[in-house]
C-alpha positions as CSV (number, residue, x, y, z in Angstrom):
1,X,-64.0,-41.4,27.2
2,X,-64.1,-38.6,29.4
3,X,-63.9,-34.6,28.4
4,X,-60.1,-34.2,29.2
5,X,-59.2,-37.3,27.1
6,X,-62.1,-36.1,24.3
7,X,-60.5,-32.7,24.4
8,X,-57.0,-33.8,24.0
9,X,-57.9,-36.0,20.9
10,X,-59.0,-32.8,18.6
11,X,-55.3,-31.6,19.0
12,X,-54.0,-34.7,17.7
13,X,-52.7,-35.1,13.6
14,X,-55.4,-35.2,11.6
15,X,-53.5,-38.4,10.4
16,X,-54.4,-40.4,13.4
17,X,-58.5,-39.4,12.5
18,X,-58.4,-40.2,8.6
19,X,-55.4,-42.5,7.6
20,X,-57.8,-45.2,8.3
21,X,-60.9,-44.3,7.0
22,X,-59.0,-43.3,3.7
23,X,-56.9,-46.5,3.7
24,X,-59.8,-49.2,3.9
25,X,-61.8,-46.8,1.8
26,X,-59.3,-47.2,-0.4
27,X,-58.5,-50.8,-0.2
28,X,-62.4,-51.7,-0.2
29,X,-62.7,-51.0,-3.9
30,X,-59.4,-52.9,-5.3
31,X,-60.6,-55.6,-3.1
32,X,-64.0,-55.5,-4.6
33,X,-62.7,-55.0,-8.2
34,X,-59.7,-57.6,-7.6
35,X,-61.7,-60.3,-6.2
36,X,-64.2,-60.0,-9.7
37,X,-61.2,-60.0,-11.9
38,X,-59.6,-62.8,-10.4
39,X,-62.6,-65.0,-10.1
40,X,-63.7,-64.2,-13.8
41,X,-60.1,-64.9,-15.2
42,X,-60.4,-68.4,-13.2
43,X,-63.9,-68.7,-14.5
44,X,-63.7,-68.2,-18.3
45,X,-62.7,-70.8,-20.5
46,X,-61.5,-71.3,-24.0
47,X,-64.3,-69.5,-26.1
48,X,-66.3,-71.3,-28.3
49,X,-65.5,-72.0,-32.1
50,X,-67.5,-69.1,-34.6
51,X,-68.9,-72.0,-36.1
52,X,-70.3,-73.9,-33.7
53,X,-71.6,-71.1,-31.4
54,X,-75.4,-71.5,-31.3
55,X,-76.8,-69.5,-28.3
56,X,-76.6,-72.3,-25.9
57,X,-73.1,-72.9,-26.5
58,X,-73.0,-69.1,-25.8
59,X,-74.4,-68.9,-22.3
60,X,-72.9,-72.1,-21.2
61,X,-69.6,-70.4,-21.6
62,X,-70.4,-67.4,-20.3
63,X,-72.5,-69.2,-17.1
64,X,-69.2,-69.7,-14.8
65,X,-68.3,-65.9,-15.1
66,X,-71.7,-64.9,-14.4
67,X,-71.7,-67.3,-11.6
68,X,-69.2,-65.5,-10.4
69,X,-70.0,-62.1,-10.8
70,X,-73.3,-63.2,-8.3
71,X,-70.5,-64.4,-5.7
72,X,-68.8,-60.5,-6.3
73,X,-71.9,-59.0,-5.5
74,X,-71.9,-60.3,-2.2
75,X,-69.0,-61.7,-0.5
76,X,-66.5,-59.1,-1.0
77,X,-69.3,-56.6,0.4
78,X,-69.8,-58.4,3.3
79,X,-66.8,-59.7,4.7
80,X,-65.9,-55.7,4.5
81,X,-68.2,-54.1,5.7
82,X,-68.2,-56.7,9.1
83,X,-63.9,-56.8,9.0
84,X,-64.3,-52.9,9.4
85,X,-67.2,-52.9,12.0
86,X,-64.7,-54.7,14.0
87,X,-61.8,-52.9,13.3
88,X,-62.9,-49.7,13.2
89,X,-60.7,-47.7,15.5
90,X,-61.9,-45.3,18.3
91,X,-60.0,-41.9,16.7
92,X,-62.3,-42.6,13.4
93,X,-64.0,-39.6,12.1
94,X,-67.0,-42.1,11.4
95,X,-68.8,-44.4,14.2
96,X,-68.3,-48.4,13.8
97,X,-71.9,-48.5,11.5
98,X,-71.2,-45.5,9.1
99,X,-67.6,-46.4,8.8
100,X,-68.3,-50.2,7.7
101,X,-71.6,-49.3,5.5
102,X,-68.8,-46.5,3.9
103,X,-66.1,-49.7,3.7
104,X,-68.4,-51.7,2.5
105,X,-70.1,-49.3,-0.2
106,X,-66.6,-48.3,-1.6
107,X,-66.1,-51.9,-2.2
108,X,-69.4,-53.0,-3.8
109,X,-68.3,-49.9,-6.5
110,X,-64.8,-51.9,-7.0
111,X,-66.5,-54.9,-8.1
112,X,-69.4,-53.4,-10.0
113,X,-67.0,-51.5,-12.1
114,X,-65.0,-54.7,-12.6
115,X,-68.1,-56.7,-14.0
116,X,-68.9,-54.3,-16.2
117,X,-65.9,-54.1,-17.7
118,X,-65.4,-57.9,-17.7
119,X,-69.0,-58.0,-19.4
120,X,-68.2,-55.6,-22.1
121,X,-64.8,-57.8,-23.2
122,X,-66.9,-60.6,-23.3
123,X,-69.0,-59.1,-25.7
124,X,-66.1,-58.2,-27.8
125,X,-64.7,-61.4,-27.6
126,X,-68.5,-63.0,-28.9
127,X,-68.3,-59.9,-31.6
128,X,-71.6,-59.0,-30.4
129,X,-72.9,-55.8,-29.4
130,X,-72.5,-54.8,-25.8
131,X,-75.2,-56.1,-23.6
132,X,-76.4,-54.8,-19.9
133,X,-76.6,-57.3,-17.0
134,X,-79.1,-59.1,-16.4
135,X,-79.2,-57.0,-12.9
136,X,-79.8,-53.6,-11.8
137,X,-80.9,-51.7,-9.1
138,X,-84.3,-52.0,-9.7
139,X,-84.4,-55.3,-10.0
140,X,-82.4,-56.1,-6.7
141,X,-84.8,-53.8,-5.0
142,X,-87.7,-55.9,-6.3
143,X,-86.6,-59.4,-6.2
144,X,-83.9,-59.0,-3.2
145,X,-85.0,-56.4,-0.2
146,X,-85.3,-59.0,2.3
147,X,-80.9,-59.6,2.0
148,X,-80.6,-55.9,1.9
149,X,-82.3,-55.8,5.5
150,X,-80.0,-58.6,6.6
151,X,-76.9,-56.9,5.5
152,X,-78.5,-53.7,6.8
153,X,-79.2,-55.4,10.1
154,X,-75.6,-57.2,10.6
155,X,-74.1,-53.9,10.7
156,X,-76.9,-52.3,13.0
157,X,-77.4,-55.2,15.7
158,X,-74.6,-54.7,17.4
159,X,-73.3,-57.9,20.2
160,X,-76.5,-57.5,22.4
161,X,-79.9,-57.3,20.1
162,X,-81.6,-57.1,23.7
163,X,-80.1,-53.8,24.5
164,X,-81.6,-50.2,23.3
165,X,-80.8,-49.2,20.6
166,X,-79.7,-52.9,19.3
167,X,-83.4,-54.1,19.7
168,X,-85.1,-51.4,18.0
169,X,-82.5,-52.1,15.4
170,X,-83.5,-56.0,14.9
171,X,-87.3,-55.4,15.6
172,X,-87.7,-53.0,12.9
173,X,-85.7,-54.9,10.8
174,X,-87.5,-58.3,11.6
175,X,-91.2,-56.6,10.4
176,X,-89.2,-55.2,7.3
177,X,-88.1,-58.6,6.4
178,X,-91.5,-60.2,6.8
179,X,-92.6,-57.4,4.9
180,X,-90.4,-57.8,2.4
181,X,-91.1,-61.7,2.1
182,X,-95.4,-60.6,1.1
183,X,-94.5,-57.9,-1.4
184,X,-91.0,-57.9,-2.3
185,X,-89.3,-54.5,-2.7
186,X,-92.6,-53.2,-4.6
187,X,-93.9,-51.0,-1.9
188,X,-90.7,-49.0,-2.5
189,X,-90.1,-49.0,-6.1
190,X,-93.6,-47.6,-6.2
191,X,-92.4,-44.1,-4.2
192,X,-89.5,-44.1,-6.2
193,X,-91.8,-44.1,-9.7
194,X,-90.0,-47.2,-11.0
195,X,-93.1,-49.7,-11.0
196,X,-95.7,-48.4,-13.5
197,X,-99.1,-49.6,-14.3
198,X,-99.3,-51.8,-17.9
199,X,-100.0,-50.3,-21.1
200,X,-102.6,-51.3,-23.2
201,X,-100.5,-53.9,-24.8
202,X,-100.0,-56.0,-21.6
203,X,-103.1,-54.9,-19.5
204,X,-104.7,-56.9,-22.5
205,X,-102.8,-59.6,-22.6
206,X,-103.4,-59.8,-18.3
207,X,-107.2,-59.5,-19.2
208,X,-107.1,-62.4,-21.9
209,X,-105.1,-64.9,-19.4
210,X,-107.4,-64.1,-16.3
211,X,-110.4,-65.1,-18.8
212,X,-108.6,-68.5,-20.1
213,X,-107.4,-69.2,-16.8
214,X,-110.2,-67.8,-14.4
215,X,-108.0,-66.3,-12.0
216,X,-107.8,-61.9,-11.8
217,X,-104.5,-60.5,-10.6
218,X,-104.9,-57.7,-8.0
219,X,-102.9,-55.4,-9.9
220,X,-100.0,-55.7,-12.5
221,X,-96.8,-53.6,-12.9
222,X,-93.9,-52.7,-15.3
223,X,-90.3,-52.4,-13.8
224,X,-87.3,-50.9,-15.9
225,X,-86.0,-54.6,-15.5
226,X,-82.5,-55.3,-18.0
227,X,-83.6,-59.0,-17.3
228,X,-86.7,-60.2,-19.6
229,X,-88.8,-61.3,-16.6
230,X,-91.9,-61.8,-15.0
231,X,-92.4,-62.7,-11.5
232,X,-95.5,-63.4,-9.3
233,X,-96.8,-62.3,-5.7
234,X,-99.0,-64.7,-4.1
235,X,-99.5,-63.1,-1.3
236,X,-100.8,-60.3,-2.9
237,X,-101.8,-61.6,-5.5
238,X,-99.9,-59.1,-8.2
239,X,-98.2,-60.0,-11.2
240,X,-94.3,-57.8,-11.9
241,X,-92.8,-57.6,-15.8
242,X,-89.4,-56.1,-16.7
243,X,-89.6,-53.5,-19.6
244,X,-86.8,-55.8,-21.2
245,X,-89.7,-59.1,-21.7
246,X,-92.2,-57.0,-23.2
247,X,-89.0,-56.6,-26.1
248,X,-88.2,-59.9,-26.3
249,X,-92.0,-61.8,-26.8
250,X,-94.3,-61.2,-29.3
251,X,-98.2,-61.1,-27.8
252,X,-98.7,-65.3,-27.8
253,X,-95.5,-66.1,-26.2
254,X,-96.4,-63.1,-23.5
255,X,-99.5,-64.8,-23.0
256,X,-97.8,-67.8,-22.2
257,X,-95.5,-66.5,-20.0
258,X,-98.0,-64.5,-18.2
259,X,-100.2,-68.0,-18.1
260,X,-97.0,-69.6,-16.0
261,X,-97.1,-66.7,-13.4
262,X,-100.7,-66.8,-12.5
263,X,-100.2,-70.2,-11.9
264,X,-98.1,-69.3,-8.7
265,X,-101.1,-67.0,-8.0
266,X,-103.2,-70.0,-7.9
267,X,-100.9,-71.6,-4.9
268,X,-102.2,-72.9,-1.8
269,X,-101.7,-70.5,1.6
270,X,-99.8,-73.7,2.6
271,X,-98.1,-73.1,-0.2
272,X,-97.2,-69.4,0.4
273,X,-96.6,-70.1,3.9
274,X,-93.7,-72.5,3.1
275,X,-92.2,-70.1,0.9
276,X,-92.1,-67.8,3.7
277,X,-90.8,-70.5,6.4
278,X,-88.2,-70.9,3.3
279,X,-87.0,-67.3,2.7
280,X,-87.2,-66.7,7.1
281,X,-84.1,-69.3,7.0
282,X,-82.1,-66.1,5.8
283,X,-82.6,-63.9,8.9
284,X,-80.0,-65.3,11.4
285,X,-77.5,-63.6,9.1
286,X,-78.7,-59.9,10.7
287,X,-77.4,-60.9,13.7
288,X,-74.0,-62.1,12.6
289,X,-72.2,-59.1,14.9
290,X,-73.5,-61.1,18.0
291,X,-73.5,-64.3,17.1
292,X,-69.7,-63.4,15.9
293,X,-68.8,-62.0,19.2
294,X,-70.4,-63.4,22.0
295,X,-71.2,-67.2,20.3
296,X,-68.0,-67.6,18.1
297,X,-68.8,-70.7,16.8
298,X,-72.3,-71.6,17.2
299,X,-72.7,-69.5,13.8
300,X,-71.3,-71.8,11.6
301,X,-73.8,-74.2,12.6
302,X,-76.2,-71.0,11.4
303,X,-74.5,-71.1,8.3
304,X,-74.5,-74.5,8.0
305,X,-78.1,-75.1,8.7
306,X,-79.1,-72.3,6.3
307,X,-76.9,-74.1,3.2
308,X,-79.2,-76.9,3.9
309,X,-82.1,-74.9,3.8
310,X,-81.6,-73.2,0.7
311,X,-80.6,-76.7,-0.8
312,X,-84.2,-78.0,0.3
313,X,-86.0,-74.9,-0.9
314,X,-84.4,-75.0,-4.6
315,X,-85.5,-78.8,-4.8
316,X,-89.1,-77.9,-3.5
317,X,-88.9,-74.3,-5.7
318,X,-88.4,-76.6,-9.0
319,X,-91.4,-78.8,-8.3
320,X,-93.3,-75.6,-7.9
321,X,-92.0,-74.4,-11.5
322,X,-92.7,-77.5,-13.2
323,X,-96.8,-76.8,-11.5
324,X,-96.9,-73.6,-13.4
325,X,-95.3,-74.8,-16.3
326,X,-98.0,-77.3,-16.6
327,X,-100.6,-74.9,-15.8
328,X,-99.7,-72.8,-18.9
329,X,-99.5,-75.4,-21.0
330,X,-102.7,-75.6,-20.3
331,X,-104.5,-72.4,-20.9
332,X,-101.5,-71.5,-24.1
333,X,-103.5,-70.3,-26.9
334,X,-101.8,-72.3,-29.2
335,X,-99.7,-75.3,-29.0
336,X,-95.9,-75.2,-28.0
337,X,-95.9,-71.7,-27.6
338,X,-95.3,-71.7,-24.1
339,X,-91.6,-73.9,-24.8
340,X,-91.1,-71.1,-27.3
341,X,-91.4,-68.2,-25.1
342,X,-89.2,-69.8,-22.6
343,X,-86.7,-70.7,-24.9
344,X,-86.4,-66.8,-25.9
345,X,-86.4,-65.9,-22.6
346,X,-83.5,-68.1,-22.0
347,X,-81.9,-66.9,-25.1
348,X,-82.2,-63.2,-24.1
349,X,-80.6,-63.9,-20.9
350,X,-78.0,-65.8,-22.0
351,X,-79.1,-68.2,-19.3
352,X,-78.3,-72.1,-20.6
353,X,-80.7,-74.7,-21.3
354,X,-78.9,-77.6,-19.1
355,X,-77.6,-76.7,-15.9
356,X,-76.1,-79.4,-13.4
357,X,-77.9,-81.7,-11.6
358,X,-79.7,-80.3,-8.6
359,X,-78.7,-76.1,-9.4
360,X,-81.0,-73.8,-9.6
361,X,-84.5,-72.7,-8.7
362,X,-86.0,-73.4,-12.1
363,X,-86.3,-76.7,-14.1
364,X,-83.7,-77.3,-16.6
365,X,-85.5,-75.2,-20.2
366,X,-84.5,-78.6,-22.4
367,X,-86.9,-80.7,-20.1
368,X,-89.5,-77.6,-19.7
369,X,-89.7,-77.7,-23.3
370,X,-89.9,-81.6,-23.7
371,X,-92.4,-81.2,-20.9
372,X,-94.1,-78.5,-22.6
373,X,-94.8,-81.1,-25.5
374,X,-91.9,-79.5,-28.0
375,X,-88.9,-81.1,-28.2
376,X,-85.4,-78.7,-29.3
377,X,-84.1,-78.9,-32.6
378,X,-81.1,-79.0,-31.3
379,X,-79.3,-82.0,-29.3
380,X,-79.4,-82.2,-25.1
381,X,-76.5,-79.9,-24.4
382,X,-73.7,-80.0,-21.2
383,X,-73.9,-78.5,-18.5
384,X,-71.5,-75.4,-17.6
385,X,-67.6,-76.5,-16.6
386,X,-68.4,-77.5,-13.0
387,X,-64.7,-76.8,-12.0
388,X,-64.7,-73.7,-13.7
389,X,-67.2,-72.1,-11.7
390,X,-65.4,-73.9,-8.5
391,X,-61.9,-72.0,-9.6
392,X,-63.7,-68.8,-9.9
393,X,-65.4,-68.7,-6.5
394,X,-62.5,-70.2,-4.9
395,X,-60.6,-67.0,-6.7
396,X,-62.8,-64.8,-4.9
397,X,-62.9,-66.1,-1.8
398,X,-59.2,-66.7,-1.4
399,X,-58.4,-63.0,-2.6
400,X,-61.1,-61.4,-0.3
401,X,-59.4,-64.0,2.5
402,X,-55.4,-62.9,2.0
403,X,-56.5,-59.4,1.4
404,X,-58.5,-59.2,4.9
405,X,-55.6,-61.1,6.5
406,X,-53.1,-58.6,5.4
407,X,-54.8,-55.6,5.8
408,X,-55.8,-56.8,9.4
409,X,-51.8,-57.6,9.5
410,X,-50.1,-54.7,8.5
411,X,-50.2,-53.1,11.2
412,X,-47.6,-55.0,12.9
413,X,-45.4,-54.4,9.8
414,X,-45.5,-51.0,10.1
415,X,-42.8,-51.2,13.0
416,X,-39.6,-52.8,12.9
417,X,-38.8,-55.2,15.9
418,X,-34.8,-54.3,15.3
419,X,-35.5,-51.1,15.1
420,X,-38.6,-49.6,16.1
421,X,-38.9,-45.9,15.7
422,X,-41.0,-42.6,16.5
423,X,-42.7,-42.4,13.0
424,X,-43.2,-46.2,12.9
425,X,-45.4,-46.0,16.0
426,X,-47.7,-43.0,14.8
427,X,-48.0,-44.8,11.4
428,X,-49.7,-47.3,13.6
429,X,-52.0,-45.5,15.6
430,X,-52.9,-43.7,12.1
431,X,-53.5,-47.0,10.4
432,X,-55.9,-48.5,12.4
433,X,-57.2,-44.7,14.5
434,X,-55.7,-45.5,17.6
435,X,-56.8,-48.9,17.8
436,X,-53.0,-50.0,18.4
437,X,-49.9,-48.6,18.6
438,X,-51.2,-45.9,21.3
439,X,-49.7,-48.0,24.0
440,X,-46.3,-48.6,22.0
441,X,-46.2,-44.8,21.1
442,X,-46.9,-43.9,25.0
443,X,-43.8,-45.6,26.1
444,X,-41.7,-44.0,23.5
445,X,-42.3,-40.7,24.4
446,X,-42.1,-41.2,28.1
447,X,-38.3,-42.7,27.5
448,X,-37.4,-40.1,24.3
449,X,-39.3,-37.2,24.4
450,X,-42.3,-35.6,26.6
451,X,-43.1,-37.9,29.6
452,X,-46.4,-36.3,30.4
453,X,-47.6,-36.8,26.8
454,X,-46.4,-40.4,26.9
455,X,-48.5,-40.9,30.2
456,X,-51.7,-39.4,28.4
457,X,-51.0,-41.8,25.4
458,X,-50.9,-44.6,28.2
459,X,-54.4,-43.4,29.3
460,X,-56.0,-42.9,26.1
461,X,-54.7,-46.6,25.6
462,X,-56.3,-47.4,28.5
463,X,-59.8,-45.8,27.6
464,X,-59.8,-47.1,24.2
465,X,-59.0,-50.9,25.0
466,X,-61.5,-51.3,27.9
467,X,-60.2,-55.0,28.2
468,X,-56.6,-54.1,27.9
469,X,-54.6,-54.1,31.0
470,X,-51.2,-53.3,30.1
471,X,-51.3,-50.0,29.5
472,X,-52.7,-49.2,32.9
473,X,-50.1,-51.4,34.9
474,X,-47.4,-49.4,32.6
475,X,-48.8,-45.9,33.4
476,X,-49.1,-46.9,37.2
477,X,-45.2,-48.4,37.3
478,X,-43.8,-45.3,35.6
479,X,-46.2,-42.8,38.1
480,X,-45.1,-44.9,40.8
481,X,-41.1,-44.2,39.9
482,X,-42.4,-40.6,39.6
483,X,-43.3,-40.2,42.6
484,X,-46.9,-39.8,41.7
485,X,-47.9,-42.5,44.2
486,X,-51.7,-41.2,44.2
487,X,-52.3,-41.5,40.3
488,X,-50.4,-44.8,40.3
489,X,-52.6,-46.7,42.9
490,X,-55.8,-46.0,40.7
491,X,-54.2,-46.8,37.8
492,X,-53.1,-49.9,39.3
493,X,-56.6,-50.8,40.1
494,X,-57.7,-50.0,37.1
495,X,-55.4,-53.3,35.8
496,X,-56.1,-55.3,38.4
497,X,-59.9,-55.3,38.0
498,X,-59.2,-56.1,34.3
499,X,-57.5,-59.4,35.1
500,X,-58.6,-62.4,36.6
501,X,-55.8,-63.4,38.2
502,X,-53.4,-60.3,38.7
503,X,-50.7,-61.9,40.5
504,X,-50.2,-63.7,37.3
505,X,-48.7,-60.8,35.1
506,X,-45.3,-59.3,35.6
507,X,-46.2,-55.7,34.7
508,X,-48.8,-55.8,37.7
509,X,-46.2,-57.3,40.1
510,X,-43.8,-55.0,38.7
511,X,-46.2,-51.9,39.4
512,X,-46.7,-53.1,42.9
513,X,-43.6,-53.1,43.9
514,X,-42.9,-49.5,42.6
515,X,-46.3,-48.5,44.4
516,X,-44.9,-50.0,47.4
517,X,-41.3,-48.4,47.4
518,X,-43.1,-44.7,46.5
519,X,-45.4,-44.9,48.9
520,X,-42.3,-45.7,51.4
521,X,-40.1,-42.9,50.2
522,X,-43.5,-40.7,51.0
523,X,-43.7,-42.2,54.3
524,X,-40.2,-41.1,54.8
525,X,-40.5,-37.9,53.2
526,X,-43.6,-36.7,55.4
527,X,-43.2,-34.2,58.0
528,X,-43.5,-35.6,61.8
């Protein structure tokens, strides 16, 4: 954009700067906190009898919404933040990254706030006391930093990651996604003070299992974790515990638990390395902004390879589980306390004991337990409402879809085709900051009001839609009938290099020949 043009934009309304960032702002969070509701009202089911309500009944009621509330996390966030990044208009107060990380921010807070206060009438509906999620900040850091530097990276890479700055963008985010894959987020939540050495309690528990089992961790850590977990890091060979499953086990069944994770410290580097291969299936996604633009389609074969992918890993993951079971079964300090610890575990999260067929990273806990030599004392239970969770994700989808499509439509009903006005046309270019309407509004004013303002609109049109050629053929057709001949011609060139084939638009034929008569009447006009 050059100075004149830059210059002339900080006298326009302050409308045509904000409206948008203010409106998708805005719409960001209902989307976020609609898409929640909806999907967890699809999700939820009758609730189950007082009487009958052991804990498994519990969480395989509740599974579907939580399902759900993982789909919330994500999807609304996304198809956002990248709906804004290509929307973002060229009047915007923020650039095209800062205004969809802001979109997409301000809608992650719509649906947070919804799932909490879906969670909490849940809990009232149980007549239990109000429980946190099994997720928080921490724990996403830790167990998720290698999808935050995707989603990072999709808005960063712009449509050629082999220009500057786009490939300093997806280099540095390539090493912090293999980073990410060796020691999770820990690195981080280290600086920030949230992962703590072990008390006494645990660092002696650690001690007793590396005896039994003759394998030392590295180093161990505590994370303010709402989730009672415990999670391994072969590649490090460092064990991670969540304050919340040093609450729920007594010493044995921590033992146990402890037991199953150094099992995964005992993998094979072909092991580790096929995790990694695994998890690297995931990074395509940080360049969805180019594979969007320039590939169109080829990305659904991305997405499509990666479903498969994450399919195969979940299948290979559960073999792995079942290893680690077995391997604390084998050094538990007494018999069946490893089922027992995973059974509170389970309880604690309200995670149920029988999921569908094929779901899920982790053997089913009824057959860990049988496995684990202890059979339940209570009978095989179903699985969660399949359709259920189906209606709930289809409820989020389908209201992030029809909320995108009208928000990317109303522009176009903001001006009546019987009777287009003035105001109708500014509302435009503030909706979507000058993306359209600047043409529209640039014709208006030459034919109503101020013709040299309506020529400037036609040229900030122009400079904002490099691939547009309307506006220019317009601006040259109405300088040509001006008399302006000069200014005409290089508009008219400007349109003509924008098309393929100009001869095949009317407005271009129609500037010509109002280039050719003015440059006539100045023929005529010119002294001998």
């Amino acid at each position: 954009m050059n100075a004149v043009s830059q210059e002339w934009i900080e006298t326009l309304p302050l409308t045509f700067r904000w409206t948008q960032l203010l409106v998708w702002t805005g719409v960001g969070f209902v989307v976020g906190a609609g898409s929640t509701w909806i999907g967890a009202r699809l999700a939820t089911g009758p609730v189950p009898d007082a009487s009958r309500r052991h804990w498994t009944e519990t969480a395989r009621w509740l599974y579907p919404t939580r399902t759900v509330f993982s789909v919330s996390v994500t999807c609304p966030l996304v198809a956002m933040g990248l709906t804004a990044l290509l929307r973002v208009g060229p009047f915007s107060p923020l650039g095209a990254t800062s205004f969809a990380l802001f979109v997409a921010g301000s809608t992650y807070l719509g649906a947070a706030w919804m799932r909490r206060a879906v969670r909490r009438r849940l809990d009232r509906t149980l007549e239990r006391a109000p429980r946190p999620g099994n997720w928080n900040w921490q724990a996403v850091i830790l167990a998720y930093p290698h999808v935050i530097v995707v989603l990072a990276m999709a808005f960063l890479v712009g449509r050629d990651p082999f220009a500057m700055p786009d490939l300093a963008w997806a280099l540095l985010g390539t090493a912090l996604y293999l980073g990410c894959l060796v020691r999770a987020g820990l690195p981080l939540l280290r600086v920030l003070g949230q992962a703590k050495p072990p008390n006494a309690r645990l660092q002696a528990v650690v001690d007793r299992v590396s005896e039994r089992a003759g394998v030392r961790p590295r180093a161990s850590w505590v994370l303010n974790w709402s989730m009672p977990n415990a999670l391994a890091l072969p590649w490090t060979q460092e064990l991670v515990f969540s304050t919340r499953i040093l609450e729920v086990l007594s010493d044995e069944e921590l033992e146990a638990i402890t037991a199953h994770e150094v099992g995964h410290l005992r993998e094979s580097t072909r092991t580790r390395a096929a995790r990694t291969a695994f998890a690297l299936c995931l990074l395509p996604l940080g360049f969805a902004h180019y594979a969007t633009l320039e590939h169109g389609t080829s990305f659904w074969w991305v997405m499509a390879g990666l479903l498969v992918a994450v399919l195969a890993a979940s299948r290979w993951s559960r073999r792995l589980e079942a290893a680690a079971d077995a391997h604390a079964v084998d050094h538990e300090s007494e018999e069946g306390v490893h089922a027992r610890a995973l059974e509170a575990l389970y309880r604690a999260a309200d995670t149920p004991a029988v999921l569908s067929k094929g779901t899920g990273s982790h053997p089913n806990l009824f057959d860990r337990m049988v496995a684990s030599g202890v059979t339940p004392d209570y009978p095989r239970p179903a699985p969660p409402a399949r359709h259920r969770m189906l209606f709930g994700f289809l409820g989020v989808v389908g209201s992030i879809l029809l909320a995108n499509y009208a928000l990317l439509r109303a522009p176009g009903w903001l001006v009546s085709e019987e009777d287009p006005s003035l105001e109708a046309y500014e509302r435009q270019v503030a909706w979507t900051a000058g993306r359209r309407g600047l043409h529209d509004l640039g014709l208006w004013e030459t034919n109503t009001r101020d013709w040299e303002t309506g020529i400037r609109y036609l040229d900030l049109a122009t400079t904002t839609n490099p691939r547009g050629h309307h506006a220019p053929a317009d601006a040259a057709f109405l300088l040509a009938h001006a008399g302006r001949c000069g200014e005409a011609a290089a508009r008219l060139t400007v349109s003509e290099d924008r098309m393929a084939e100009p001869e095949s638009c009317p407005r271009i034929r129609r500037a010509r020949e109002a280039l050719v008569s003015c440059e006539e009447d100045e023929a005529v006009s010119a002294p001998l």
